[in-house]
C-alpha positions in Angstrom: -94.3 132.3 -110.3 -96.8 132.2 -112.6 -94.9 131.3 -109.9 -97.8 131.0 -111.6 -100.3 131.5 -109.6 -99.2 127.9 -108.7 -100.8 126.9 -107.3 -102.5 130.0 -106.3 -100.0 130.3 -103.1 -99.8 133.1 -101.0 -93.9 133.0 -110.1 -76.1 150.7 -125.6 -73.2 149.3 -125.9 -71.3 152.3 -124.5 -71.9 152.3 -121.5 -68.7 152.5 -119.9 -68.3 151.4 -116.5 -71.3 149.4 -116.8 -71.3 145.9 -115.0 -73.1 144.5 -118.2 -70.6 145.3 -121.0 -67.0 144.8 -118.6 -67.9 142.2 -116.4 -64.6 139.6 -116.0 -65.8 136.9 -118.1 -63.8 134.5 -115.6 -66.0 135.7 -112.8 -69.4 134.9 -115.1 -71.0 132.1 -112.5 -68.0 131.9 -110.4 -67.1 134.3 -108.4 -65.5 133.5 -105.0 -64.4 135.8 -102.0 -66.3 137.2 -98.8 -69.6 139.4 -99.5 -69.0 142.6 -97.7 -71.3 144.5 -96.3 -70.7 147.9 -96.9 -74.2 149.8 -96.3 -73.4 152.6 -94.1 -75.4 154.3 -92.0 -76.3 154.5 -88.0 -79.6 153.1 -88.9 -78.6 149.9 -90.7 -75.9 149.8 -87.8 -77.9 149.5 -85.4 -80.3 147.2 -86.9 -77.8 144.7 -87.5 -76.5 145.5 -84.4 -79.4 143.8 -82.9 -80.4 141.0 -84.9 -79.7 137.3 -83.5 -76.1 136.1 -84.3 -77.1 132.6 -86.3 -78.5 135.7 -89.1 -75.5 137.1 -89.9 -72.4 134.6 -88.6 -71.1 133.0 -91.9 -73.2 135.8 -94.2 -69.9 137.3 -95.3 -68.4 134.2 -95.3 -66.2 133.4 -98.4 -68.8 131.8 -101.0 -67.6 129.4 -104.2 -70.1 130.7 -106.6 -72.9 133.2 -106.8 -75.7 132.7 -104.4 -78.4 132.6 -107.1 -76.4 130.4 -109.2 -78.4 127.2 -108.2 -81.1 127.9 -105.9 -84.3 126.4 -106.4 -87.1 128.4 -104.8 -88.4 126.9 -101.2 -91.8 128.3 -99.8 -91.7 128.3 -96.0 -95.4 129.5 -95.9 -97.0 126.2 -98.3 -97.9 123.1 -97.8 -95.3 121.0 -95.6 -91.8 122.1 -96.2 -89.0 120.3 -95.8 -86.7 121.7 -93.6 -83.9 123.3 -95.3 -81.2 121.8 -93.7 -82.0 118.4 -94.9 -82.7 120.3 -98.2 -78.9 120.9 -98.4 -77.7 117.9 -97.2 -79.4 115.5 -99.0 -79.2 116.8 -102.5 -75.5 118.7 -102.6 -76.9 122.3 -103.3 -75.5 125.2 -101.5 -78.2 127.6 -101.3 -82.0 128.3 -101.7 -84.3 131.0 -102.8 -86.9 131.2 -100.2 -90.5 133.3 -100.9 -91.9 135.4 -100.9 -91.7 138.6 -99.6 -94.9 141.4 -100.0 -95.9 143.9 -98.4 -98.0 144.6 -95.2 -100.5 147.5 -95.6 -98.5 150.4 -96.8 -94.8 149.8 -97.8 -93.7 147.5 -95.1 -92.2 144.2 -95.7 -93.3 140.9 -94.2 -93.3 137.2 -95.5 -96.6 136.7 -97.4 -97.4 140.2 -96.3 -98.2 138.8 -92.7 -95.7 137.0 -90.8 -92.7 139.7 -89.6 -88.6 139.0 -91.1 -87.8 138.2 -87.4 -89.4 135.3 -86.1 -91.0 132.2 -87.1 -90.4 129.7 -89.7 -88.3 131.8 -92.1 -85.5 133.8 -89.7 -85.5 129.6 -88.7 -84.7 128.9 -92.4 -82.7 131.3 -92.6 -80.8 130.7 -89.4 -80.7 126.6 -90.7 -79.4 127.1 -94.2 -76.4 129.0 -93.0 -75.7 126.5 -90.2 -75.4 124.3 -92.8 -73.2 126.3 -94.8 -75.4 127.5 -97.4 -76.9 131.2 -98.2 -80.1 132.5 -98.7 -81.5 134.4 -101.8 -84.7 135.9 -100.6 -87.3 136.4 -103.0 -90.0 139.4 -103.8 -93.3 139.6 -105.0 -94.7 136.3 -106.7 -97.8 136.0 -108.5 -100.6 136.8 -105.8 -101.0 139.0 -102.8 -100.3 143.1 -102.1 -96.8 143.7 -104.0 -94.5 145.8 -102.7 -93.7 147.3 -106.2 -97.6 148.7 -106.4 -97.6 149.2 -102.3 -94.3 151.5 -102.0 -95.5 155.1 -104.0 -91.6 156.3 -105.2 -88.6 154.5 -106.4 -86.8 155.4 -103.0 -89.9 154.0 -100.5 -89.6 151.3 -102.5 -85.4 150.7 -102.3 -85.9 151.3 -98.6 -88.0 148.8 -98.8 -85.8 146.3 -100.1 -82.8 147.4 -98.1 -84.9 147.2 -95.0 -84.5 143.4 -95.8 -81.5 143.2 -97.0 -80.4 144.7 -94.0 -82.7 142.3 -91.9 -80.5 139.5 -92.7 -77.2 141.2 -93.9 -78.1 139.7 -97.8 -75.7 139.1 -100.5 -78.6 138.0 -103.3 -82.3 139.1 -103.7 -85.2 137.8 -106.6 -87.7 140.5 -107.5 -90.3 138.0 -108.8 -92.6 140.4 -111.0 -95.8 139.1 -112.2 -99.5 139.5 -112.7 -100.6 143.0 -111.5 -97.1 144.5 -110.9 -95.9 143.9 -114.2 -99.0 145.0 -116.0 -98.7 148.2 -115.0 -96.3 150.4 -116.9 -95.6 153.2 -113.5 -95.0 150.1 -111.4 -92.4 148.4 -114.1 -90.9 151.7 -114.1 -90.9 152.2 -110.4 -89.3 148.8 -109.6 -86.4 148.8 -111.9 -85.8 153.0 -110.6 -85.7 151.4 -107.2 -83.2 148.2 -108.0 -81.3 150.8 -109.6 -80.7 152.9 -107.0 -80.5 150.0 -104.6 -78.0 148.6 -107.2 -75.7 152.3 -106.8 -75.8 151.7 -103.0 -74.6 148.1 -103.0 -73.0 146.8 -105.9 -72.0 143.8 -104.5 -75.5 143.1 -104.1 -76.7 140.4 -106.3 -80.1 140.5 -108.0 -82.1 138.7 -110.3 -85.2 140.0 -111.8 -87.8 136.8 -112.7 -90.5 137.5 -115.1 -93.1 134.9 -117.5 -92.3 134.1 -121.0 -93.9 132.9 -123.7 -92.4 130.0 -125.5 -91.3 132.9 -128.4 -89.8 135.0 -125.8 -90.9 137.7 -123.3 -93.7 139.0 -124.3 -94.6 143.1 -124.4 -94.3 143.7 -120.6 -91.1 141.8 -120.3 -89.5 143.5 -123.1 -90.8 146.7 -121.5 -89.1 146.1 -118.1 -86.0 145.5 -120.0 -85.9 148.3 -121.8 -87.2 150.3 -118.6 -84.3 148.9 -116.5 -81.3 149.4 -119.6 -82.7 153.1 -119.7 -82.5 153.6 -115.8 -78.9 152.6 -115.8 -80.0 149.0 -114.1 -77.5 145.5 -114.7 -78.9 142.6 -112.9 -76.7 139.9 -112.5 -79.6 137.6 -114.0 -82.6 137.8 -116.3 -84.4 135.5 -115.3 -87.8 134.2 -117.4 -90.6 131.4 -116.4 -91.2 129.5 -119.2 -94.2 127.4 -119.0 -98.0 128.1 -118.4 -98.0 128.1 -122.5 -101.5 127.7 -122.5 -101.6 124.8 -125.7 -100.0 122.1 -125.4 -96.1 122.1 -126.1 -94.5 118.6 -127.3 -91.1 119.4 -125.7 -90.8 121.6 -122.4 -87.1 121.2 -123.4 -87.3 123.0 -126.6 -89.8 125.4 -125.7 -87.9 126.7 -122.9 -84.7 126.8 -124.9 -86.6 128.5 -127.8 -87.6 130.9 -124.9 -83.9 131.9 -123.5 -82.8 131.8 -126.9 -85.1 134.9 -127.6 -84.4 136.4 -123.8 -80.9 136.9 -125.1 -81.6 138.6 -128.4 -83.8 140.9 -126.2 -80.7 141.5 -123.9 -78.4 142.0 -126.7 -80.6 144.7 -128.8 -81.4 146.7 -125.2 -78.4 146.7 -123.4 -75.8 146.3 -126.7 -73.9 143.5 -125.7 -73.0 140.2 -127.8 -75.5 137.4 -127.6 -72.5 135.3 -126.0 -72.5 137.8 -123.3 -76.3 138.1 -123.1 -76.6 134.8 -122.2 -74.1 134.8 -119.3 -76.6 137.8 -117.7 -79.7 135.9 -118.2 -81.4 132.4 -116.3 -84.7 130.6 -116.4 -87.0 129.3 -113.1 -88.7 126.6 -114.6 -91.5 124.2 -112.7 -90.4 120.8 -111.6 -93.2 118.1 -112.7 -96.3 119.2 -114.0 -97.4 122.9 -114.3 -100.4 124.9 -114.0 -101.3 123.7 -117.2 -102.9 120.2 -117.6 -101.4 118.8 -120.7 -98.2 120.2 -119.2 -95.5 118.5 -117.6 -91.7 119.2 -117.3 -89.6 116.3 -117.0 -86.1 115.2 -115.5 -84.8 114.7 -119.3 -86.6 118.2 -120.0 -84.6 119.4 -116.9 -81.7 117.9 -117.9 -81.8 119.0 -121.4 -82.3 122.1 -120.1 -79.3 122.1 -118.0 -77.0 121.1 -120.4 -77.8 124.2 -122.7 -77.5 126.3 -119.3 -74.0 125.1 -119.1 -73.0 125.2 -122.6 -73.7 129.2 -122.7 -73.2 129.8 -119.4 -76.3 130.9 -118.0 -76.1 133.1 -114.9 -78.8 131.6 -113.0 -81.0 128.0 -113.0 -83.9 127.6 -110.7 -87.5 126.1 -110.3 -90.6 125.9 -108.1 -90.7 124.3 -106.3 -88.3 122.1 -103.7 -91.6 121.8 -101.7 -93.2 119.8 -104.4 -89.8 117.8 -105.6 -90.9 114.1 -104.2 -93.3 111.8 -105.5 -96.7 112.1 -104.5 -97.5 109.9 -101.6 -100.5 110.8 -100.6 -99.8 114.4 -100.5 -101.4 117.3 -102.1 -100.6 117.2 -105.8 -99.9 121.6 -106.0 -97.9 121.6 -102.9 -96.7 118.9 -102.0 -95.4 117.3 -104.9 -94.6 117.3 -108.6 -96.7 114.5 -110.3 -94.2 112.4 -111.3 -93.1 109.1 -110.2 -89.4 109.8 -108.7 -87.1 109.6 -105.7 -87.0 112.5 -103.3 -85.0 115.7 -104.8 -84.5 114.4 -107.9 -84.6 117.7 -109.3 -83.0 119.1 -106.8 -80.2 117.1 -107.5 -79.6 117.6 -110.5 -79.3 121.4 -110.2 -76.9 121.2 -107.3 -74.5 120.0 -110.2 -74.7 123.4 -112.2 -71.8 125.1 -111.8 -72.0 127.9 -114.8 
Protein backbone atom coordinates (compact mmCIF):
# COMPACT_ATOMS: atom_id res chain seq x y z
CA UNK A 1 0.00 0.00 0.00
CA UNK A 2 1.51 2.83 -1.06
CA UNK A 3 0.87 0.07 0.86
CA UNK A 4 2.98 2.58 0.01
CA UNK A 5 5.92 1.43 -0.54
CA UNK A 6 5.71 1.37 3.28
CA UNK A 7 7.94 0.92 4.21
CA UNK A 8 9.36 -0.44 1.15
CA UNK A 9 8.22 -4.18 2.20
CA UNK A 10 8.35 -6.98 0.05
CA UNK A 11 -0.34 -0.52 -0.58
CA UNK A 12 -24.96 2.63 -16.63
CA UNK A 13 -27.48 2.36 -14.70
CA UNK A 14 -29.19 -0.34 -16.71
CA UNK A 15 -27.49 -2.88 -16.16
CA UNK A 16 -29.88 -5.36 -15.22
CA UNK A 17 -28.90 -8.19 -13.26
CA UNK A 18 -25.92 -6.41 -12.15
CA UNK A 19 -24.85 -6.99 -8.47
CA UNK A 20 -24.11 -3.16 -8.29
CA UNK A 21 -27.52 -1.55 -9.13
CA UNK A 22 -29.95 -4.72 -7.25
CA UNK A 23 -27.91 -5.64 -4.49
CA UNK A 24 -30.41 -6.17 -1.17
CA UNK A 25 -29.68 -3.15 0.67
CA UNK A 26 -30.30 -5.26 4.00
CA UNK A 27 -27.47 -7.47 2.94
CA UNK A 28 -24.96 -4.12 2.32
CA UNK A 29 -22.17 -5.08 5.16
CA UNK A 30 -24.12 -7.85 6.64
CA UNK A 31 -24.64 -10.67 5.05
CA UNK A 32 -24.78 -14.01 7.01
CA UNK A 33 -25.05 -17.77 5.77
CA UNK A 34 -22.33 -20.51 4.77
CA UNK A 35 -19.84 -19.49 1.75
CA UNK A 36 -20.19 -22.30 -0.70
CA UNK A 37 -17.85 -23.45 -2.67
CA UNK A 38 -19.05 -24.12 -5.92
CA UNK A 39 -15.94 -24.11 -8.37
CA UNK A 40 -16.29 -27.21 -10.37
CA UNK A 41 -13.90 -29.05 -11.92
CA UNK A 42 -11.70 -32.41 -11.36
CA UNK A 43 -8.80 -30.11 -11.02
CA UNK A 44 -9.92 -27.88 -8.23
CA UNK A 45 -11.36 -31.24 -6.78
CA UNK A 46 -8.56 -32.77 -6.39
CA UNK A 47 -6.56 -29.94 -5.17
CA UNK A 48 -8.74 -29.48 -2.40
CA UNK A 49 -8.87 -32.86 -2.07
CA UNK A 50 -5.47 -32.79 -0.87
CA UNK A 51 -4.86 -29.89 1.11
CA UNK A 52 -4.45 -30.20 5.11
CA UNK A 53 -7.83 -30.21 6.91
CA UNK A 54 -7.20 -27.08 9.48
CA UNK A 55 -7.36 -24.99 5.57
CA UNK A 56 -10.66 -25.63 4.73
CA UNK A 57 -12.58 -27.01 8.15
CA UNK A 58 -14.81 -23.97 9.23
CA UNK A 59 -14.09 -22.12 5.56
CA UNK A 60 -17.70 -22.53 4.59
CA UNK A 61 -18.65 -22.02 7.92
CA UNK A 62 -21.73 -19.66 8.48
CA UNK A 63 -20.03 -16.06 8.74
CA UNK A 64 -21.95 -12.79 10.53
CA UNK A 65 -20.65 -10.25 8.12
CA UNK A 66 -18.56 -10.02 5.08
CA UNK A 67 -14.96 -11.18 5.47
CA UNK A 68 -13.54 -7.83 4.28
CA UNK A 69 -15.76 -5.88 6.26
CA UNK A 70 -13.06 -5.25 9.11
CA UNK A 71 -9.93 -6.71 8.32
CA UNK A 72 -6.93 -4.75 8.87
CA UNK A 73 -4.01 -5.99 6.68
CA UNK A 74 -1.31 -8.39 8.56
CA UNK A 75 2.08 -9.01 6.77
CA UNK A 76 3.42 -12.47 7.76
CA UNK A 77 6.67 -11.83 5.74
CA UNK A 78 7.73 -8.23 7.86
CA UNK A 79 9.22 -7.42 10.76
CA UNK A 80 7.94 -9.54 13.86
CA UNK A 81 4.35 -10.37 13.51
CA UNK A 82 2.14 -11.04 15.89
CA UNK A 83 0.62 -14.22 15.69
CA UNK A 84 -2.79 -14.03 14.50
CA UNK A 85 -4.51 -15.79 16.92
CA UNK A 86 -3.70 -13.43 19.59
CA UNK A 87 -4.55 -10.81 16.90
CA UNK A 88 -8.26 -11.98 17.18
CA UNK A 89 -8.47 -12.56 20.57
CA UNK A 90 -7.19 -9.65 21.97
CA UNK A 91 -8.79 -6.93 20.01
CA UNK A 92 -12.53 -8.60 19.06
CA UNK A 93 -12.02 -8.60 15.22
CA UNK A 94 -13.08 -11.61 13.24
CA UNK A 95 -10.85 -11.63 10.38
CA UNK A 96 -7.63 -10.30 8.70
CA UNK A 97 -6.26 -9.51 5.32
CA UNK A 98 -2.92 -11.08 5.14
CA UNK A 99 -0.26 -9.96 2.17
CA UNK A 100 0.75 -10.22 -0.13
CA UNK A 101 0.66 -12.41 -2.81
CA UNK A 102 3.04 -11.86 -6.34
CA UNK A 103 4.17 -13.80 -8.56
CA UNK A 104 7.11 -16.25 -8.96
CA UNK A 105 8.92 -16.04 -12.41
CA UNK A 106 6.14 -16.40 -14.85
CA UNK A 107 2.52 -16.46 -13.73
CA UNK A 108 2.85 -18.53 -10.60
CA UNK A 109 1.62 -17.42 -7.31
CA UNK A 110 3.72 -17.48 -4.13
CA UNK A 111 3.73 -15.15 -0.94
CA UNK A 112 6.14 -12.30 -1.70
CA UNK A 113 6.85 -14.13 -4.93
CA UNK A 114 9.06 -16.72 -2.97
CA UNK A 115 7.74 -18.60 -0.22
CA UNK A 116 4.99 -21.42 -1.74
CA UNK A 117 0.83 -21.13 -0.41
CA UNK A 118 1.52 -24.48 1.32
CA UNK A 119 3.82 -24.28 4.06
CA UNK A 120 5.41 -21.93 6.32
CA UNK A 121 4.27 -19.00 8.22
CA UNK A 122 1.20 -18.13 6.14
CA UNK A 123 -0.86 -21.81 5.50
CA UNK A 124 0.14 -21.33 9.72
CA UNK A 125 -1.85 -18.12 9.65
CA UNK A 126 -4.05 -19.28 7.83
CA UNK A 127 -4.61 -22.49 9.64
CA UNK A 128 -4.54 -20.13 13.21
CA UNK A 129 -7.15 -17.55 12.25
CA UNK A 130 -9.69 -20.11 11.42
CA UNK A 131 -9.04 -22.05 14.60
CA UNK A 132 -9.87 -19.09 16.18
CA UNK A 133 -12.95 -18.65 14.35
CA UNK A 134 -11.98 -15.95 12.08
CA UNK A 135 -11.42 -15.92 7.99
CA UNK A 136 -8.92 -14.91 5.91
CA UNK A 137 -8.98 -12.27 3.04
CA UNK A 138 -5.80 -12.86 1.14
CA UNK A 139 -4.33 -9.99 -0.54
CA UNK A 140 -2.59 -9.35 -4.13
CA UNK A 141 0.00 -7.29 -5.50
CA UNK A 142 1.19 -4.39 -3.08
CA UNK A 143 3.34 -1.69 -3.90
CA UNK A 144 6.77 -3.52 -4.73
CA UNK A 145 7.94 -6.80 -6.15
CA UNK A 146 6.97 -8.92 -9.70
CA UNK A 147 3.00 -8.40 -9.90
CA UNK A 148 1.06 -10.90 -11.02
CA UNK A 149 -1.14 -8.44 -13.03
CA UNK A 150 2.10 -7.48 -15.34
CA UNK A 151 3.52 -11.40 -14.80
CA UNK A 152 0.31 -13.36 -16.20
CA UNK A 153 0.15 -12.27 -20.35
CA UNK A 154 -4.10 -12.74 -20.80
CA UNK A 155 -6.98 -12.10 -18.68
CA UNK A 156 -7.61 -15.95 -18.30
CA UNK A 157 -3.57 -16.81 -17.10
CA UNK A 158 -4.24 -14.30 -15.01
CA UNK A 159 -7.88 -15.55 -13.40
CA UNK A 160 -6.23 -18.90 -13.12
CA UNK A 161 -3.95 -17.29 -11.33
CA UNK A 162 -6.17 -16.06 -8.78
CA UNK A 163 -8.34 -19.19 -8.58
CA UNK A 164 -5.23 -21.28 -8.16
CA UNK A 165 -5.34 -19.46 -4.77
CA UNK A 166 -8.53 -19.25 -4.05
CA UNK A 167 -8.65 -22.78 -4.56
CA UNK A 168 -5.44 -23.26 -2.27
CA UNK A 169 -7.36 -22.34 0.67
CA UNK A 170 -11.12 -22.75 -0.47
CA UNK A 171 -11.41 -18.55 -0.13
CA UNK A 172 -14.55 -16.68 0.34
CA UNK A 173 -12.74 -12.89 -0.01
CA UNK A 174 -9.57 -11.73 -2.05
CA UNK A 175 -7.78 -7.82 -2.16
CA UNK A 176 -6.25 -7.04 -5.52
CA UNK A 177 -3.90 -4.32 -4.13
CA UNK A 178 -2.94 -2.39 -7.46
CA UNK A 179 -0.27 0.05 -7.27
CA UNK A 180 2.88 1.58 -8.62
CA UNK A 181 3.91 -0.22 -11.91
CA UNK A 182 0.68 -2.27 -12.34
CA UNK A 183 -1.53 0.48 -12.26
CA UNK A 184 0.51 2.66 -14.49
CA UNK A 185 0.06 0.72 -17.21
CA UNK A 186 -3.10 1.08 -19.14
CA UNK A 187 -2.92 -3.15 -20.81
CA UNK A 188 -2.27 -4.26 -17.25
CA UNK A 189 -5.44 -2.07 -15.62
CA UNK A 190 -7.28 -3.58 -18.38
CA UNK A 191 -6.00 -7.07 -18.02
CA UNK A 192 -6.73 -7.23 -14.22
CA UNK A 193 -10.22 -6.06 -14.04
CA UNK A 194 -10.90 -8.67 -17.53
CA UNK A 195 -9.55 -11.30 -15.27
CA UNK A 196 -11.63 -10.33 -11.84
CA UNK A 197 -14.31 -10.27 -14.18
CA UNK A 198 -14.26 -13.46 -15.39
CA UNK A 199 -13.14 -14.74 -12.02
CA UNK A 200 -16.16 -12.74 -10.74
CA UNK A 201 -18.72 -14.94 -13.59
CA UNK A 202 -17.14 -18.19 -12.14
CA UNK A 203 -17.72 -17.46 -8.51
CA UNK A 204 -20.08 -14.94 -7.55
CA UNK A 205 -20.03 -15.54 -4.14
CA UNK A 206 -16.59 -14.70 -4.19
CA UNK A 207 -15.93 -11.45 -2.47
CA UNK A 208 -13.38 -8.97 -3.76
CA UNK A 209 -12.15 -5.73 -3.12
CA UNK A 210 -9.97 -3.75 -5.46
CA UNK A 211 -7.50 -1.26 -3.31
CA UNK A 212 -5.96 1.53 -5.11
CA UNK A 213 -4.02 5.28 -3.89
CA UNK A 214 -5.92 8.45 -3.78
CA UNK A 215 -5.26 11.77 -3.69
CA UNK A 216 -6.84 13.83 -1.03
CA UNK A 217 -9.33 15.25 -4.18
CA UNK A 218 -10.13 11.72 -5.18
CA UNK A 219 -8.56 8.97 -7.40
CA UNK A 220 -6.56 10.37 -9.49
CA UNK A 221 -6.29 9.47 -13.61
CA UNK A 222 -5.33 5.83 -13.22
CA UNK A 223 -7.85 5.11 -10.63
CA UNK A 224 -10.64 6.58 -12.46
CA UNK A 225 -9.33 4.67 -15.40
CA UNK A 226 -9.53 1.26 -13.67
CA UNK A 227 -13.06 2.17 -12.81
CA UNK A 228 -14.13 2.89 -15.82
CA UNK A 229 -12.12 -0.16 -17.24
CA UNK A 230 -13.82 -2.58 -14.77
CA UNK A 231 -17.74 -0.80 -15.24
CA UNK A 232 -17.06 -1.42 -19.02
CA UNK A 233 -15.91 -5.20 -18.52
CA UNK A 234 -19.06 -5.94 -16.73
CA UNK A 235 -16.92 -6.07 -13.22
CA UNK A 236 -18.93 -5.22 -9.49
CA UNK A 237 -16.61 -5.58 -6.67
CA UNK A 238 -18.02 -5.72 -3.49
CA UNK A 239 -15.61 -2.81 -2.42
CA UNK A 240 -13.67 0.17 -3.86
CA UNK A 241 -11.34 0.44 -1.87
CA UNK A 242 -8.83 3.86 -1.93
CA UNK A 243 -5.46 4.66 0.26
CA UNK A 244 -5.58 7.93 1.26
CA UNK A 245 -2.50 9.27 2.54
CA UNK A 246 1.13 9.74 1.11
CA UNK A 247 -0.39 13.42 0.14
CA UNK A 248 2.95 14.61 -0.29
CA UNK A 249 2.26 18.39 1.66
CA UNK A 250 1.26 18.43 4.63
CA UNK A 251 -2.51 17.88 5.41
CA UNK A 252 -3.99 19.56 8.82
CA UNK A 253 -6.64 16.81 9.25
CA UNK A 254 -6.01 13.03 8.02
CA UNK A 255 -9.75 12.95 9.01
CA UNK A 256 -10.94 15.36 6.51
CA UNK A 257 -8.69 14.55 3.94
CA UNK A 258 -9.58 11.04 3.76
CA UNK A 259 -13.26 11.84 3.99
CA UNK A 260 -12.82 14.52 1.22
CA UNK A 261 -11.18 11.55 -0.60
CA UNK A 262 -14.24 8.84 -0.35
CA UNK A 263 -16.51 11.57 -0.71
CA UNK A 264 -15.10 12.02 -4.35
CA UNK A 265 -14.50 7.84 -4.74
CA UNK A 266 -18.36 7.85 -4.62
CA UNK A 267 -19.13 10.45 -7.21
CA UNK A 268 -16.64 8.46 -9.32
CA UNK A 269 -18.75 5.27 -8.64
CA UNK A 270 -21.92 6.91 -9.28
CA UNK A 271 -21.02 8.72 -12.79
CA UNK A 272 -19.28 5.14 -14.00
CA UNK A 273 -21.43 2.51 -12.89
CA UNK A 274 -24.94 4.81 -12.63
CA UNK A 275 -25.91 4.19 -9.34
CA UNK A 276 -27.08 6.83 -6.54
CA UNK A 277 -24.27 8.26 -4.41
CA UNK A 278 -26.13 6.58 -1.37
CA UNK A 279 -25.55 3.30 -3.08
CA UNK A 280 -22.03 4.19 -4.21
CA UNK A 281 -20.92 4.51 -0.98
CA UNK A 282 -22.15 1.11 0.32
CA UNK A 283 -19.74 -0.50 -2.74
CA UNK A 284 -16.80 1.53 -1.78
CA UNK A 285 -14.05 1.44 1.57
CA UNK A 286 -10.79 3.01 2.39
CA UNK A 287 -7.30 1.22 3.91
CA UNK A 288 -5.88 3.90 5.60
CA UNK A 289 -2.21 3.73 7.70
CA UNK A 290 -2.35 3.47 11.38
CA UNK A 291 0.23 6.12 13.01
CA UNK A 292 2.46 7.90 10.95
CA UNK A 293 2.83 7.39 7.11
CA UNK A 294 5.35 7.47 4.56
CA UNK A 295 5.20 10.95 4.70
CA UNK A 296 7.08 12.90 7.57
CA UNK A 297 4.72 15.66 8.55
CA UNK A 298 2.18 12.90 8.31
CA UNK A 299 0.55 11.09 10.90
CA UNK A 300 -2.97 9.49 11.22
CA UNK A 301 -4.42 9.41 14.54
CA UNK A 302 -6.96 7.31 16.78
CA UNK A 303 -9.39 10.53 16.65
CA UNK A 304 -8.52 10.67 12.80
CA UNK A 305 -9.38 6.86 12.90
CA UNK A 306 -12.23 7.41 14.76
CA UNK A 307 -13.60 10.17 12.82
CA UNK A 308 -13.11 8.24 10.10
CA UNK A 309 -15.12 5.39 11.36
CA UNK A 310 -17.89 7.21 12.28
CA UNK A 311 -18.50 8.56 8.57
CA UNK A 312 -17.86 4.80 7.46
CA UNK A 313 -20.76 3.91 9.55
CA UNK A 314 -22.98 6.68 8.81
CA UNK A 315 -22.97 5.84 4.88
CA UNK A 316 -22.31 2.46 5.23
CA UNK A 317 -19.15 1.80 3.78
CA UNK A 318 -18.52 -1.71 2.44
CA UNK A 319 -15.08 -2.10 3.66
CA UNK A 320 -12.62 -0.31 6.58
CA UNK A 321 -9.00 -1.40 6.78
CA UNK A 322 -5.33 -0.23 7.40
CA UNK A 323 -1.66 -1.21 7.42
CA UNK A 324 -0.66 -2.31 9.31
CA UNK A 325 -1.59 -4.73 12.52
CA UNK A 326 2.18 -5.39 12.53
CA UNK A 327 2.91 -1.84 13.41
CA UNK A 328 -0.25 -1.25 15.82
CA UNK A 329 1.77 -1.05 19.37
CA UNK A 330 3.82 1.56 20.68
CA UNK A 331 7.25 1.60 19.74
CA UNK A 332 9.38 -0.02 22.34
CA UNK A 333 12.38 -0.32 21.04
CA UNK A 334 11.24 -1.78 17.78
CA UNK A 335 11.73 -0.72 14.29
CA UNK A 336 9.63 2.46 13.67
CA UNK A 337 8.32 1.05 9.74
CA UNK A 338 7.54 -2.33 10.89
CA UNK A 339 7.21 -2.73 13.97
CA UNK A 340 5.18 -0.03 15.05
CA UNK A 341 3.10 3.15 14.42
CA UNK A 342 4.83 6.16 16.10
CA UNK A 343 2.48 6.89 18.46
CA UNK A 344 2.33 6.64 22.12
CA UNK A 345 -0.64 3.89 22.65
CA UNK A 346 -1.61 0.54 24.16
CA UNK A 347 -1.36 -2.53 21.99
CA UNK A 348 -4.19 -2.80 19.09
CA UNK A 349 -5.59 0.27 19.74
CA UNK A 350 -6.43 0.57 16.30
CA UNK A 351 -7.25 -2.63 15.93
CA UNK A 352 -9.77 -2.27 18.37
CA UNK A 353 -11.43 0.09 17.30
CA UNK A 354 -12.14 -1.37 13.78
CA UNK A 355 -13.35 -4.66 15.27
CA UNK A 356 -16.39 -2.39 16.30
CA UNK A 357 -17.43 -1.63 12.63
CA UNK A 358 -20.17 -3.34 11.77
CA UNK A 359 -21.49 -1.48 8.34
Amino acid sequence: MDHADTMTRAGSGSRSGARIVHRDRALIGRRSGARIVRRGGLALALALACLPAALWLGAGAAHAQPVELAAPYEYMGWGDPQPPAEVLADTGLDDLTLAFILSRKACNPEWDGNRPLLGGADQHAIEEIRAAGGEVDVSFGGWSGKKLGAACKTPQALEGAYQKVVAAYSLQAIDIDIEHNELRSAKVRRRVTAALALLQGADPGLEVSITFPSAQAGPEATGRSLIADAAAAGLDPDSWTIMPFDFGPPVGSMAAASIQALEALAGELASAYGISQASAYEHEGISTMNGDTDEHAETVSQEDFSQILAFAAGRHLARVSFWSVNRDRPCGGGHPEEECDGLSQSPFAFSTMLAGYSG
